[in-house]
N, C-alpha and C positions, 0 to 999 in steps of 0.2 A: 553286623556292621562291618563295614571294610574299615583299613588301614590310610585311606584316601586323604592327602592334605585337605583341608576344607575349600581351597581355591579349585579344588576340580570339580566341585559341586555343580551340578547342572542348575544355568537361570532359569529357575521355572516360577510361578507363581503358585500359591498354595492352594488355589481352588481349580488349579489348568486340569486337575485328573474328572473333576467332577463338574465343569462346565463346561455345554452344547450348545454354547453361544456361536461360538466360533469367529473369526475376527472380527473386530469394529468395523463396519460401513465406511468411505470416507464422503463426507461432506461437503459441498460444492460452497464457494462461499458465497455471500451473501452479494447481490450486483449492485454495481457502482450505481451511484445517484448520479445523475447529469442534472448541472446546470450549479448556479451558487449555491456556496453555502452556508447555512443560516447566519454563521460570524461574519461571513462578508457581510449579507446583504445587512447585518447591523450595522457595521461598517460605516457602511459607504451612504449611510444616512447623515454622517457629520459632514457640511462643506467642505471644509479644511482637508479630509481626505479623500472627496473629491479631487479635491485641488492638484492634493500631491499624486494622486495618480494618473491624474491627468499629465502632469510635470512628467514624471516618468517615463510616462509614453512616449510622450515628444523628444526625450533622449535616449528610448531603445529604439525608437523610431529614426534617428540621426544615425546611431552606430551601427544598427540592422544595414541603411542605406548606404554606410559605408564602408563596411565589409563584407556584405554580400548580395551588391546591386544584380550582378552577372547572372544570379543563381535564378531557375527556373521555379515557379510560386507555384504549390498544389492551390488544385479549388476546394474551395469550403461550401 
């Protein structure tokens, strides 16, 4: 046994000398869902938040027109 503070001790894991695993794979993640989702579309079964979303539109709708009418629009 050395003299070695225990802070110089190498990070190794206790089974690194006896596993041929060798590193983990990494993982792709899982792909985005498109379209609503499910909490929306509960949502927007009540009128009322019809209502207010519709409301909202109409004033990002206003502010969008007013600060950035100039701007050139991608296609959808």
């Amino acid at each position: 046994m050395t003299d070695a503070p225990l802070s110089a001790a190498p990070l190794v894991s206790p089974d690194a000398e006896t596993s041929t695993a060798g590193p983990r794979p990494r993982t792709l993640p899982a792909p985005r869902r498109r379209g609503p989702s499910p909490r929306y579309l509960r949502m927007v079964q009540d009128e009322s938040v019809r209502r207010d979303l519709r409301t909202l539109a109409l004033f990002v709708r206003i502010y969008c027109d007013g600060n950035h009418r100039d701007r050139e629009r991608a296609k959808h």
